[in-house]
TORVODO-672741 format. One record per atom (N, C-alpha, C): residue in three letters; atom name; x, y, z. Coordinates in steps of 0.001 Angstrom, whole numbers. Example, Ala and Ser with C-alpha at 12.3 -4.5 7.8 and 13.67 -1.06 7.14 Angstrom:
BEGIN
ala, N, 13190, -5690, 7800
ala, CA, 12300, -4500, 7800
ala, C, 13200, -3300, 7800
ser, N, 12850, -2250, 7080
ser, CA, 13670, -1060, 7140
ser, C, 12900, 30, 7870
This chain:
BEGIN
unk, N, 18090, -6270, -13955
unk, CA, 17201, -5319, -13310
unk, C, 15856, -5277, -14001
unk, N, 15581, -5629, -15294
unk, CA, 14855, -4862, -15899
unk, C, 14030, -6515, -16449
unk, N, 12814, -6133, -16863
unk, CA, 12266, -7587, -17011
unk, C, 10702, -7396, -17458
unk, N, 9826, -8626, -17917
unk, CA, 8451, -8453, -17802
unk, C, 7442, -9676, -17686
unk, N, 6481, -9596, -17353
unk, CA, 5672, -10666, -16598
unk, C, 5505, -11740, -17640
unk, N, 6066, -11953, -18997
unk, CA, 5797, -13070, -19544
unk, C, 7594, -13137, -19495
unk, N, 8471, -12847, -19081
unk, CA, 9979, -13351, -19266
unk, C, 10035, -13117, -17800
unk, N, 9758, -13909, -16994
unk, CA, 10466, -14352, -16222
unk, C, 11211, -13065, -15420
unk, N, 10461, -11940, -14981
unk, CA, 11469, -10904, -14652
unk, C, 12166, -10961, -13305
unk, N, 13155, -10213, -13807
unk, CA, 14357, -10607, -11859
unk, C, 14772, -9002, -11739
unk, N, 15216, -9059, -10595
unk, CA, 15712, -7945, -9706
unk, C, 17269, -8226, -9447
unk, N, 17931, -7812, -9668
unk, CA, 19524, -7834, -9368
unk, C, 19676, -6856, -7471
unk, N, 19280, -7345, -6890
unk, CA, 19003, -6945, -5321
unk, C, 20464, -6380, -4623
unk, N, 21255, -6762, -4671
unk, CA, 22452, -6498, -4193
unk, C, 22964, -5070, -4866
unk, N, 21989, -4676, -5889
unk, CA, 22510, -3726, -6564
unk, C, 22040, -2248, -5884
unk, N, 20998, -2437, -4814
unk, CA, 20721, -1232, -4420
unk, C, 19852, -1205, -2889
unk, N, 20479, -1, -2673
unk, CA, 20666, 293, -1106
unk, C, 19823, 88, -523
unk, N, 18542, 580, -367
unk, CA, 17320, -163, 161
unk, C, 16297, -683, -385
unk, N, 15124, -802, 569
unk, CA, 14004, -1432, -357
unk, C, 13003, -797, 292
unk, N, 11710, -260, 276
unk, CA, 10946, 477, 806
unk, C, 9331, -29, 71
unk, N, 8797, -410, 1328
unk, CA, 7769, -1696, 658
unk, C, 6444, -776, 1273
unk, N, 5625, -934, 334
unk, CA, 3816, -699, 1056
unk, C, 3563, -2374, 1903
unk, N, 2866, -1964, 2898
unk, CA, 2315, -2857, 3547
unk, C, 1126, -3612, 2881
unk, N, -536, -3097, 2936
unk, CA, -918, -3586, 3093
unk, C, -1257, -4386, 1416
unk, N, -1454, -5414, 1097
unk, CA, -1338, -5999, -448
unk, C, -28, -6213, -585
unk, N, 987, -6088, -194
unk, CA, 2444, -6584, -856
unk, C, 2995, -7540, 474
unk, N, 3087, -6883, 1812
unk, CA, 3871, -7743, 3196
unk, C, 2412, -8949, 3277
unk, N, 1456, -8076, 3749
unk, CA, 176, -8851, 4575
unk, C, -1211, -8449, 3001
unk, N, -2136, -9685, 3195
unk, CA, -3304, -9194, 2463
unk, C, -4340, -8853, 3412
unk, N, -3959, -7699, 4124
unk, CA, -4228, -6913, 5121
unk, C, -5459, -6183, 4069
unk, N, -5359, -6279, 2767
unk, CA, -5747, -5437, 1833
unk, C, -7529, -5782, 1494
unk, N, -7361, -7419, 1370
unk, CA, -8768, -7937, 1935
unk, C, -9738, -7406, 2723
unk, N, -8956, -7343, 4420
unk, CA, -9777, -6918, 5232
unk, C, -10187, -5629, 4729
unk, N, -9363, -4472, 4621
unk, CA, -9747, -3152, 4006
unk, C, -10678, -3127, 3613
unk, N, -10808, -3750, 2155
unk, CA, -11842, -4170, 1644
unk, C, -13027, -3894, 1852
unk, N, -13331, -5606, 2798
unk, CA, -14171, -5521, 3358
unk, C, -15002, -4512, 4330
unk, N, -13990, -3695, 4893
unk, CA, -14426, -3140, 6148
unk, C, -14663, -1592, 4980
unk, N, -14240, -1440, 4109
unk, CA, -14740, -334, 3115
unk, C, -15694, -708, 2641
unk, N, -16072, -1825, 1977
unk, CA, -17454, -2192, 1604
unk, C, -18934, -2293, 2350
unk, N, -18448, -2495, 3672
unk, CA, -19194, -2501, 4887
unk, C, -19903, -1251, 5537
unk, N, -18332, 172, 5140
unk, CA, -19190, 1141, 5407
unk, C, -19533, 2100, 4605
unk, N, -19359, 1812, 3055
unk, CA, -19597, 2732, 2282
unk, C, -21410, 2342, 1882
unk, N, -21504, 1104, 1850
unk, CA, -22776, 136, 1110
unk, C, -23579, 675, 2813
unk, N, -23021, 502, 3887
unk, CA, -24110, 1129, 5231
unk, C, -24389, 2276, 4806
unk, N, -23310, 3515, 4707
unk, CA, -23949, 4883, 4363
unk, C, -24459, 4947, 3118
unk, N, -24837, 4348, 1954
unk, CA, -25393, 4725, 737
unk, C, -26720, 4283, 1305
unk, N, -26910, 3115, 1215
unk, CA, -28532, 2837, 1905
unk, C, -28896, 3806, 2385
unk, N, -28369, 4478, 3738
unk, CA, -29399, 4964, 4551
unk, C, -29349, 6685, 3979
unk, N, -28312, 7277, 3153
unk, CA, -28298, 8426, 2547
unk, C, -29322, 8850, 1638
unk, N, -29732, 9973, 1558
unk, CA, -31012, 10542, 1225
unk, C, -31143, 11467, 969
unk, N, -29548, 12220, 748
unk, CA, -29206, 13271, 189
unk, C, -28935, 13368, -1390
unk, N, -28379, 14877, -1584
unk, CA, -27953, 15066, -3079
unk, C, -27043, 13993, -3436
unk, N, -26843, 13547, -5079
unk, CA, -25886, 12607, -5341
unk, C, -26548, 12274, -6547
unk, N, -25120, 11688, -7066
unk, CA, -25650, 11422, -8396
unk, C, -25602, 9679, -8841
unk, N, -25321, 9424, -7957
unk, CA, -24812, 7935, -7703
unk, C, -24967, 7449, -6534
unk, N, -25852, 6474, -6231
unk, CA, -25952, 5610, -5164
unk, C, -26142, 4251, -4704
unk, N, -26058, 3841, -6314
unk, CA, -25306, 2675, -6395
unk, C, -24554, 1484, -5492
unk, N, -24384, 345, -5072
unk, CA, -23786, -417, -4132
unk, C, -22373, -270, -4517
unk, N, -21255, 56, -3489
unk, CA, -19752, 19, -3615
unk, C, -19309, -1168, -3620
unk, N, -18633, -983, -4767
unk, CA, -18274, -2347, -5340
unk, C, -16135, -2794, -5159
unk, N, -16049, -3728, -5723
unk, CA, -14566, -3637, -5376
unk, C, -13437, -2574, -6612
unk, N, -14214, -2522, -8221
unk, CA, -13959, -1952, -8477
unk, C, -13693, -463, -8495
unk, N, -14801, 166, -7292
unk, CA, -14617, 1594, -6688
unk, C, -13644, 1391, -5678
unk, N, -12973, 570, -4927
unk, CA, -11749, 248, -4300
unk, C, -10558, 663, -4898
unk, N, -10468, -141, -6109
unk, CA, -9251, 300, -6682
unk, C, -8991, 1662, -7204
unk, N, -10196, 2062, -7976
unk, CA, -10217, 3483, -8498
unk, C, -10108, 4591, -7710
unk, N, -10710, 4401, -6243
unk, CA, -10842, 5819, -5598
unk, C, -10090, 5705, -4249
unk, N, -9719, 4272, -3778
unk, CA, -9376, 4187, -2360
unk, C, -8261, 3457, -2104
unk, N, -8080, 2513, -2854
unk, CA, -6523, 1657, -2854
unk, C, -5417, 2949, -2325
unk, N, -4843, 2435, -1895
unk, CA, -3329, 2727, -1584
unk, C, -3418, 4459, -926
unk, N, -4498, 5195, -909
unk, CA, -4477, 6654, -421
unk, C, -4582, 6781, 1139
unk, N, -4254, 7624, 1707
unk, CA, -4762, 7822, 3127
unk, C, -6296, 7685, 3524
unk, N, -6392, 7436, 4510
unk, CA, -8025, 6904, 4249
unk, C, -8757, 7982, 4438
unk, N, -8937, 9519, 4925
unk, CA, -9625, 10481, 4489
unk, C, -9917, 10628, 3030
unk, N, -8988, 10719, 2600
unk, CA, -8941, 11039, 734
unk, C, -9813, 10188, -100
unk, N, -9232, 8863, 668
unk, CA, -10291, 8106, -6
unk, C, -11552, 7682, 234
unk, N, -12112, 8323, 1387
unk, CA, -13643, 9058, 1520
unk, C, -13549, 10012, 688
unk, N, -13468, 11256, 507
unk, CA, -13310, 11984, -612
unk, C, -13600, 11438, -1736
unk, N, -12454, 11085, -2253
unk, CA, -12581, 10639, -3776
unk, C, -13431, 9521, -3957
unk, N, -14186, 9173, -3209
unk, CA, -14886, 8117, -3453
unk, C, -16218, 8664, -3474
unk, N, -16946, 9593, -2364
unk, CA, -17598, 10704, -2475
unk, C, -17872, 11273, -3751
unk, N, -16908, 12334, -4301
unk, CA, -16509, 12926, -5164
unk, C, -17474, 11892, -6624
unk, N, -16571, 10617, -6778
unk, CA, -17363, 10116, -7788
unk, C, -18441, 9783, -7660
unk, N, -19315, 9666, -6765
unk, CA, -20749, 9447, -6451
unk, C, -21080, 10715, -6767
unk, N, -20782, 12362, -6495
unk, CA, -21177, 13220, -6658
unk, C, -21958, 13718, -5365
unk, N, -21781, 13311, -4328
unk, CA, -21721, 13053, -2897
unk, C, -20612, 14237, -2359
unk, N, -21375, 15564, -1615
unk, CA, -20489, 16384, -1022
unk, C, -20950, 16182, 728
unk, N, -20335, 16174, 1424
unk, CA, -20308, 16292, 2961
unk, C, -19325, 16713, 3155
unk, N, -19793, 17130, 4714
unk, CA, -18869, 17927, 5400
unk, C, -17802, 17495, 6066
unk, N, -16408, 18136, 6419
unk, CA, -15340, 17445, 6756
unk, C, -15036, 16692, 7876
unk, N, -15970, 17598, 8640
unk, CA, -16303, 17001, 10179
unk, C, -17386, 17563, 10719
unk, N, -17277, 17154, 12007
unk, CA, -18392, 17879, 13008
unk, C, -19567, 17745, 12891
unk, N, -19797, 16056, 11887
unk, CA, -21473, 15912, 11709
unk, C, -21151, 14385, 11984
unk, N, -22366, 13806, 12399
unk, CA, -22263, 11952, 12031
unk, C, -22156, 11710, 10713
unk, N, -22506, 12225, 9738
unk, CA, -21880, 12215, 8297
unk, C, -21467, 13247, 8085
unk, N, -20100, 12986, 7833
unk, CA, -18724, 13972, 7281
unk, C, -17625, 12929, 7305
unk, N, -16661, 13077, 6221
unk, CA, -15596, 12607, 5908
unk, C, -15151, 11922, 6849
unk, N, -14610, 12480, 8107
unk, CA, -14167, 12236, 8859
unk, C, -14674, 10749, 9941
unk, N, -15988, 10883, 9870
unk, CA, -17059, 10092, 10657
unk, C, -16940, 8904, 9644
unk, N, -17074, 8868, 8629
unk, CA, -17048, 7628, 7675
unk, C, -16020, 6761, 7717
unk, N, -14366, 8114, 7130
unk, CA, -13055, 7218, 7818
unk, C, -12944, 6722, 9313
unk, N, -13298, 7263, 9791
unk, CA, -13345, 6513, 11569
unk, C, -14148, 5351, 11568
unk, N, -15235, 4813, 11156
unk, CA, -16323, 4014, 11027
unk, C, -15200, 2778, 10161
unk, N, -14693, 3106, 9249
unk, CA, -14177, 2340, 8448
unk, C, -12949, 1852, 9270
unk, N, -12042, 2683, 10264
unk, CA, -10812, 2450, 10476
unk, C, -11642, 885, 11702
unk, N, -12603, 1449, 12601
unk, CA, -12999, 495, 13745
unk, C, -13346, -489, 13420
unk, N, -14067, -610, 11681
unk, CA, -14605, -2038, 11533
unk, C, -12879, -2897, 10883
unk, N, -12129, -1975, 10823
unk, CA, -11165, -2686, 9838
unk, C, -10105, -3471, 11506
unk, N, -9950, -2753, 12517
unk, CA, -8967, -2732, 13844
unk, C, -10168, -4186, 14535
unk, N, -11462, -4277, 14246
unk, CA, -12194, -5363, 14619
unk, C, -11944, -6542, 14245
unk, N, -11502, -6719, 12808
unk, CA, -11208, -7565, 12078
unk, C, -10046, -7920, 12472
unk, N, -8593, -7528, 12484
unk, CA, -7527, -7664, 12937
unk, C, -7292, -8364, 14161
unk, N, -8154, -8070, 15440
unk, CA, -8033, -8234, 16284
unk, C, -8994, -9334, 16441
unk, N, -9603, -9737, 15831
unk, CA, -10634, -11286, 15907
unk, C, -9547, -11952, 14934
unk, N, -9304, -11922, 13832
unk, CA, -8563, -12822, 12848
unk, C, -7239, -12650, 13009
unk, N, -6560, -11421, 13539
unk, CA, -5209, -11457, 13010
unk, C, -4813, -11380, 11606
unk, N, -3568, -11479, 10895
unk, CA, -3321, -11763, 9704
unk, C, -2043, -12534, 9544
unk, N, -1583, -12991, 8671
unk, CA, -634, -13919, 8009
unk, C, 274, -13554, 7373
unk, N, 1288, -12912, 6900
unk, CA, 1823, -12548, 5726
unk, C, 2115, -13575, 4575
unk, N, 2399, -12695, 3539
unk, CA, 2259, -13546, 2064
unk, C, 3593, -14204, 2225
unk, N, 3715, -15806, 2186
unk, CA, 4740, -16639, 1985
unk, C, 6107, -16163, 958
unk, N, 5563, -15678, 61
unk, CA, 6285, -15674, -1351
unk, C, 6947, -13976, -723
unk, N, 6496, -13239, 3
unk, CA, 6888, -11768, 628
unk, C, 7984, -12238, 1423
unk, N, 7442, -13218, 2869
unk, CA, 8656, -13450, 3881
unk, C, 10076, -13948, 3091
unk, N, 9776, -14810, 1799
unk, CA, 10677, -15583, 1284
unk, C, 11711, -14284, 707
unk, N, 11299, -13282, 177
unk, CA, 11906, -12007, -117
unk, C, 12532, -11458, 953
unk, N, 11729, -11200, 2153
unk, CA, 11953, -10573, 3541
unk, C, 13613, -11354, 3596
unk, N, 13512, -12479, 3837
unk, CA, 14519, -13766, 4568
unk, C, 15801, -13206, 3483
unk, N, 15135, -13069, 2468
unk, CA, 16974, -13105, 986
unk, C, 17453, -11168, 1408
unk, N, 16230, -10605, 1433
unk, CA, 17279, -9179, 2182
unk, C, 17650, -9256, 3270
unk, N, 17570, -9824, 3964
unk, CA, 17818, -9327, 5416
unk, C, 19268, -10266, 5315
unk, N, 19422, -11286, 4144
unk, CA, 20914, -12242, 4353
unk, C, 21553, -11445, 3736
unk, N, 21210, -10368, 2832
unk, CA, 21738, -9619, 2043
unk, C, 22682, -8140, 2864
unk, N, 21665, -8094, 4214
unk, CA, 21760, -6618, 5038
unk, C, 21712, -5510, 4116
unk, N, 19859, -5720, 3514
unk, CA, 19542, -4651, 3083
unk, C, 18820, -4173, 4077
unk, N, 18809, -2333, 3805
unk, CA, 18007, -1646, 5288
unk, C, 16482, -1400, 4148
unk, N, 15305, -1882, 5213
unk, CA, 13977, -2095, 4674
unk, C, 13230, -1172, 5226
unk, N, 12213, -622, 4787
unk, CA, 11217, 800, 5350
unk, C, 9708, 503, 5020
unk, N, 8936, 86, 5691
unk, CA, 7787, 226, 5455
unk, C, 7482, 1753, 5035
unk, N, 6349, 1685, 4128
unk, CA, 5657, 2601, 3951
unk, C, 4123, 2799, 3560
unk, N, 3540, 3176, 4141
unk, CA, 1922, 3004, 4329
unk, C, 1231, 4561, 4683
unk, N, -93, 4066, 4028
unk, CA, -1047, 5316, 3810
unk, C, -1670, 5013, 5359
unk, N, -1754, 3624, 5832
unk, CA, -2517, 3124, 7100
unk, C, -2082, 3776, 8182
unk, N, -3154, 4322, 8947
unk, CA, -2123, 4286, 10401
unk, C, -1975, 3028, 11632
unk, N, -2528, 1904, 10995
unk, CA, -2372, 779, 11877
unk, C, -1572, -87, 11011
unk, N, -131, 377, 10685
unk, CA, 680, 230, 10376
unk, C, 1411, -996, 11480
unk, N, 2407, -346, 12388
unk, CA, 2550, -921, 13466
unk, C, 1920, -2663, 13967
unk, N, 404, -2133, 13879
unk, CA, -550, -2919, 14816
unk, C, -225, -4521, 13523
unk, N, -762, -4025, 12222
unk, CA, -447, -5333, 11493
unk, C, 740, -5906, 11269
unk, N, 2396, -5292, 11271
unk, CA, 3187, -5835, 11684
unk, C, 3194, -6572, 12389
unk, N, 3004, -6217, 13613
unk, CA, 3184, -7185, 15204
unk, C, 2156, -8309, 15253
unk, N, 1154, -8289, 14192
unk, CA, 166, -9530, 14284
unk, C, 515, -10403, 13271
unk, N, 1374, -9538, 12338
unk, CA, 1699, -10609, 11398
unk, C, 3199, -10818, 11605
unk, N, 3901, -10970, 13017
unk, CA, 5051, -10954, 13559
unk, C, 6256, -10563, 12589
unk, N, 6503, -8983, 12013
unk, CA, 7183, -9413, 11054
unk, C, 7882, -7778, 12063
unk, N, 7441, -7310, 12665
unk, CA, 7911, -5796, 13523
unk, C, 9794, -5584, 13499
unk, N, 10825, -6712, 13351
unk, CA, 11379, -6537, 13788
unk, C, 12312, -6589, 12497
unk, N, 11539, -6561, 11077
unk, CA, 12246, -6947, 9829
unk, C, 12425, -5363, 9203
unk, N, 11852, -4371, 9483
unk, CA, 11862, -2966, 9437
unk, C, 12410, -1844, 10136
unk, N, 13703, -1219, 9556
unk, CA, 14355, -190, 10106
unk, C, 13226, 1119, 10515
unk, N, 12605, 1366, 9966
unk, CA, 11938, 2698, 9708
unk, C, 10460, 2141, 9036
unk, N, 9322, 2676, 9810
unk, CA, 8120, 2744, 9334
unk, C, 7451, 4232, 8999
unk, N, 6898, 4434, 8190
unk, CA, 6343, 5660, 7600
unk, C, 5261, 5758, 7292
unk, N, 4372, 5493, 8312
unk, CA, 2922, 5619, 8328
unk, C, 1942, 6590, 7910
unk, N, 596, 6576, 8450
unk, CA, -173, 7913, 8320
unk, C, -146, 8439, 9287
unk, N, 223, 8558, 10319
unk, CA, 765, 8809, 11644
unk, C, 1672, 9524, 11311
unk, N, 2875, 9179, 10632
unk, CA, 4050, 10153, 10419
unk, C, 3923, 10936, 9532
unk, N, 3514, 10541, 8273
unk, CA, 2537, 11406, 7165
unk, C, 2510, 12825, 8135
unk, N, 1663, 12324, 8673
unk, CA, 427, 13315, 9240
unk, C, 765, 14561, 10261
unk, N, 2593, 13775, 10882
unk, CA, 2988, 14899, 11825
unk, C, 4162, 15414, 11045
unk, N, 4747, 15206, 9898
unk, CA, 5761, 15492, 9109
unk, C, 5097, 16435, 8320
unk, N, 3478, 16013, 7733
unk, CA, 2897, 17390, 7001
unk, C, 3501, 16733, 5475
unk, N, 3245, 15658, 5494
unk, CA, 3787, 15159, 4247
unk, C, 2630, 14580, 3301
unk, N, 2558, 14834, 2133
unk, CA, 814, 14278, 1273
unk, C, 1274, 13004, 1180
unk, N, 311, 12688, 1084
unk, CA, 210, 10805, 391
unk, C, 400, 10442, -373
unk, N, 236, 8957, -974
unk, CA, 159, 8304, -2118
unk, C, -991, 9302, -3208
unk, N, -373, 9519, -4275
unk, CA, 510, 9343, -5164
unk, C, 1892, 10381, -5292
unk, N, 1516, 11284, -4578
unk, CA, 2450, 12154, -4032
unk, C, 3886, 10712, -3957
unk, N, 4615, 11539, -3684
unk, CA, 5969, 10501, -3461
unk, C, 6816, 11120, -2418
unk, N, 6184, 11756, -964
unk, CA, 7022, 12513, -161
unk, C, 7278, 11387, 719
unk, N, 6075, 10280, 1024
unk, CA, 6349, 9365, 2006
unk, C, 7333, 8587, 1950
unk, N, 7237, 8171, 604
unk, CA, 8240, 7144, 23
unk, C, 9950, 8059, 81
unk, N, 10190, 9358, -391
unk, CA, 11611, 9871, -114
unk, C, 11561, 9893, 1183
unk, N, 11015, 10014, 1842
unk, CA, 10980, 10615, 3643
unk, C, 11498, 9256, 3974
unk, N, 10613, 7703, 3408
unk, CA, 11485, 6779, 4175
unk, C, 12974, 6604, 3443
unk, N, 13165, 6556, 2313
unk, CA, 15132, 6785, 2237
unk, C, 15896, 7953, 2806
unk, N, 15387, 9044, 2764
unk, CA, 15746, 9739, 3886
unk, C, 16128, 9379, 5491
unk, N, 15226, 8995, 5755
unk, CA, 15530, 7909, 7164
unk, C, 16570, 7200, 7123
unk, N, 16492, 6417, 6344
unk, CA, 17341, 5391, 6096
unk, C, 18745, 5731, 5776
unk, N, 18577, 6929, 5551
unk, CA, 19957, 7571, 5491
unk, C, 20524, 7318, 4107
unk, N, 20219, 7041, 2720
unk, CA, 20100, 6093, 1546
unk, C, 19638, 7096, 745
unk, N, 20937, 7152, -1187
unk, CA, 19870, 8330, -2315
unk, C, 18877, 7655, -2062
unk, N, 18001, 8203, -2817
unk, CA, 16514, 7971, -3521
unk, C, 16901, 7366, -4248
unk, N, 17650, 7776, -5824
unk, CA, 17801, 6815, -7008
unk, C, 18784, 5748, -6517
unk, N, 19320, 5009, -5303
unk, CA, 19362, 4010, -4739
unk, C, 18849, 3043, -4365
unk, N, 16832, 3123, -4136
unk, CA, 16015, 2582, -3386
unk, C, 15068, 2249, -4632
unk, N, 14585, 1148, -4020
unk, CA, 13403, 88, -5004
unk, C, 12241, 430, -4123
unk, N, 11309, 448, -4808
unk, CA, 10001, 800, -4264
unk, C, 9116, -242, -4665
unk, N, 8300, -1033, -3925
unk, CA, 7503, -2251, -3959
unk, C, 6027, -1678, -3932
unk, N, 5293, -1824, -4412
unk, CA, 3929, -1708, -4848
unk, C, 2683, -2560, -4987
unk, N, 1429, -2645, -4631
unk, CA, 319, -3140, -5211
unk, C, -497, -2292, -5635
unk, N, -749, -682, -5120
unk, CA, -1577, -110, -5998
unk, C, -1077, 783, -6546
unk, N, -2011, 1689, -7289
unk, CA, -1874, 2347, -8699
unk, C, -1356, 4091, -7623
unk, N, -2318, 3762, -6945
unk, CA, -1381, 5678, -6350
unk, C, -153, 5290, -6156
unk, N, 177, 4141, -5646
unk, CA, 1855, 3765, -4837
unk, C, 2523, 3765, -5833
unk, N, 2289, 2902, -7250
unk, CA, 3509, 3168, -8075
unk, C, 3836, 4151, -8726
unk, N, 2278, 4950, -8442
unk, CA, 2556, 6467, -9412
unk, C, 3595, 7191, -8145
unk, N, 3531, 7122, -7369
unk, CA, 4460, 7270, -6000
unk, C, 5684, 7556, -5941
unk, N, 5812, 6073, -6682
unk, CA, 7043, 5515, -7015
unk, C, 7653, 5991, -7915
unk, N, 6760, 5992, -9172
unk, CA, 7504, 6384, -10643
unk, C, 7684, 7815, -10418
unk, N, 6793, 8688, -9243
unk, CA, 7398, 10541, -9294
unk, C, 8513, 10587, -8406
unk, N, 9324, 9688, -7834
unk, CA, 10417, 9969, -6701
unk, C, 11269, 9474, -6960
unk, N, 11759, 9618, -7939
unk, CA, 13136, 9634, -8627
unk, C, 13856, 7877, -8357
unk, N, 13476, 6894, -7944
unk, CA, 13811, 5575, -7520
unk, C, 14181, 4624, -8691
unk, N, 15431, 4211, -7883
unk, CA, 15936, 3289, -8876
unk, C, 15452, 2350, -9935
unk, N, 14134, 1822, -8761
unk, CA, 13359, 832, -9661
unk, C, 11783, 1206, -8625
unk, N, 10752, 907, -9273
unk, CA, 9493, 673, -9079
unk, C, 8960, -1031, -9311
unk, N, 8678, -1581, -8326
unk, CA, 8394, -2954, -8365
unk, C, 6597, -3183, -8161
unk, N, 6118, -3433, -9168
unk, CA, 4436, -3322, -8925
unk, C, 4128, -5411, -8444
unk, N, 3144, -5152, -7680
unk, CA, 2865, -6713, -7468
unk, C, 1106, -6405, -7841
unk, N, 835, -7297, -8424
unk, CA, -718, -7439, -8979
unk, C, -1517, -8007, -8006
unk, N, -2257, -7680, -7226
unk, CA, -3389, -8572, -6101
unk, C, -4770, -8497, -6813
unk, N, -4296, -7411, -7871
unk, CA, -6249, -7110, -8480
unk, C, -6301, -5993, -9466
unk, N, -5420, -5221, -9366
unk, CA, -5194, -4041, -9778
unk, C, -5169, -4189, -11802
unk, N, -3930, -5475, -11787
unk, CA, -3633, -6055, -13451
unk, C, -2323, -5591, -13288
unk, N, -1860, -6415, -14160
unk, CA, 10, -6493, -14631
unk, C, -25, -4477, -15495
unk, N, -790, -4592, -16885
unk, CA, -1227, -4083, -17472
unk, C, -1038, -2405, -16895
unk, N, -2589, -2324, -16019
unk, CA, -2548, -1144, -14961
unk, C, -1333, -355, -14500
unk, N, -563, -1719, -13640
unk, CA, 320, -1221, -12865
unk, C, 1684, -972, -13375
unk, N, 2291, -1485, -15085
unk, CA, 3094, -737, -15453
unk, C, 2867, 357, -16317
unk, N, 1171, 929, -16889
unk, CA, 1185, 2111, -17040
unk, C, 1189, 3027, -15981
unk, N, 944, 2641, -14701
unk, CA, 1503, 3641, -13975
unk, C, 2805, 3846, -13541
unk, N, 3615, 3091, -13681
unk, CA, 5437, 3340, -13964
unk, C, 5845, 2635, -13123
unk, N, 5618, 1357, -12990
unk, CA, 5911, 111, -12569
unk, C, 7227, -253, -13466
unk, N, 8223, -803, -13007
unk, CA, 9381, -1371, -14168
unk, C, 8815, -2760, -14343
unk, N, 9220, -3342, -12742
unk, CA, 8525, -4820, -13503
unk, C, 7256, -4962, -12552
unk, N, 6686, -5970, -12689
unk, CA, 5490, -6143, -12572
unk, C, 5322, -7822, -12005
unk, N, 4957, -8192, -11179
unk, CA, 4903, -9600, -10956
unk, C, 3881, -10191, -9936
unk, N, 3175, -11421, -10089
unk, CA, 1758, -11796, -9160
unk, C, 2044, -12095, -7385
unk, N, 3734, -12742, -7716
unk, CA, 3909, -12917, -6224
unk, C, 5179, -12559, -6438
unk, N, 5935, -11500, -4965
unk, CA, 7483, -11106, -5028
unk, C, 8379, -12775, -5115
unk, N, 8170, -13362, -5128
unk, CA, 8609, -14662, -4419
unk, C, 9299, -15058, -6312
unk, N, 8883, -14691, -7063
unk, CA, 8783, -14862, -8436
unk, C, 10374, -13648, -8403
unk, N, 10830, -13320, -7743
unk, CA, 12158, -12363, -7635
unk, C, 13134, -12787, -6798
unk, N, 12501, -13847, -6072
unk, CA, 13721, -14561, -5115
unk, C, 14398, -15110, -5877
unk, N, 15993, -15377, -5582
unk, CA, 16673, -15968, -6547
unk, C, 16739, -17261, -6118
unk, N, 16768, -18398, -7126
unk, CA, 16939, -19556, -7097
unk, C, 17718, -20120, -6120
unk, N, 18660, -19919, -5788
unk, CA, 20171, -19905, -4651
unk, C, 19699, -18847, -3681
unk, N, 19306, -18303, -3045
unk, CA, 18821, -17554, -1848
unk, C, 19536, -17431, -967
unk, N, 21057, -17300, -944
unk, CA, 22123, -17498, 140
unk, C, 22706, -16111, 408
unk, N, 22373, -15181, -518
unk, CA, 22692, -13592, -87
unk, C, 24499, -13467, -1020
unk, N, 24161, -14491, -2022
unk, CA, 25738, -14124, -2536
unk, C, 25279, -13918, -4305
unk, N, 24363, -14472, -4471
unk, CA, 23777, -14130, -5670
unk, C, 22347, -13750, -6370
unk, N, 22093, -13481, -6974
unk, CA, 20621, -12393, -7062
unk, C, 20527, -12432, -8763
């Protein structure tokens, strides 16, 4: 079970009931586009802003990880705000929170729908060893185009239960780093908590992870660092899940 990024670490898989994965950076590098389409509209509204602030600076990828990775995407207008020293209003203006995350969600649903996405090889190869295994799998995501990147990255039908920002949002449940999303999907699943592995690329998700009582916390590095992601309570830590597939992949050994 237990392991670290210079030994070769493994997962003993058969040992527990589900698996409950973040989407975007761990299934699809759905995380890219984000990115981009955050860089696109945070660097549009700083230019043309002309208000109070203490920072206005170009958004960089390192303000990605720090303020916006892995959160619901209001919040992370907020907190991204917040560290600029940047207050607006929540809604009901062309700049307010709300107007920014919307701006961000359309350039990100543009992208998708011109490119599509792919999922990570070394992920499906994981996907393929649970599903021989008949482990029950749960997406879980801060996104609410949850759904939409599944079905483009044809994987819709490898997930019992998805737990979006959509469901978040009508359950009344907080986000990443909170850890309600993540019990809500073993809950579903009908599965303890300290039964379920929790898969990760960012730093709110594994803090997520490490507050919801779970068997194991699995961090994957896209950018974040090995480092990072087991001080935030990552057990093991690894660059591609595929590095956890077992050698023999036949669903009889792990």
């Amino acid at each position: 079970m237990t392991g670290s990024p210079a030994a070769a670490p493994t997962v003993t898989w058969p040992d527990h009931a589900a698996v409950l994965f973040d989407l975007d950076g761990v299934i699809t590098p759905t995380a890219e586009v984000h990115m981009r389409a955050w860089a696109e509209m945070f660097n549009e509204f700083l230019e043309g802003y002309d208000g109070p602030a203490e920072d206005t600076s170009p958004y960089t990828d390192a303000d990605y990880f720090a303020h916006v990775d892995g959160k619901p995407r209001y919040d992370g207008v907020r907190d991204f705000l917040a560290s600029r020293g940047i207050s607006l209003p929540e809604s009901g203006a062309d700049l307010s929170v709300v107007a920014l995350g919307d701006r961000k969600n359309d350039a990100f649903n543009a992208v998708l729908e011109r490119d599509g996405v792919d999922p990570y090889p070394g992920t499906v190869a994981l996907l393929d060893h649970l599903r021989d295994l008949g482990t029950p799998l749960a997406i879980v995501s801060s996104s609410a185009n949850a759904p939409a990147v599944l079905a483009a990255a044809g994987l819709s039908d490898r997930f019992s239960t998805i737990v979006d920002g959509r469901v978040a949002a009508a359950e009344g449940l907080p986000g990443k780093p909170a850890p309600d999303t993540f019990q809500h999907a073993a809950d579903t699943l009908g599965v303890p908590r300290e039964a379920a592995v929790v898969v990760e690329d960012a730093v709110s998700g594994v803090r997520a992870g490490a507050a919801g009582g779970f068997a194991l916390v699995v961090g994957v590095d896209r950018g974040a660092g090995h480092d990072v992601l087991a001080a935030a309570g990552a057990d093991v830590v690894v660059s591609d899940l595929l590095e956890l597939v077992p050698a023999s992949s036949d669903g009889a050994s792990a």
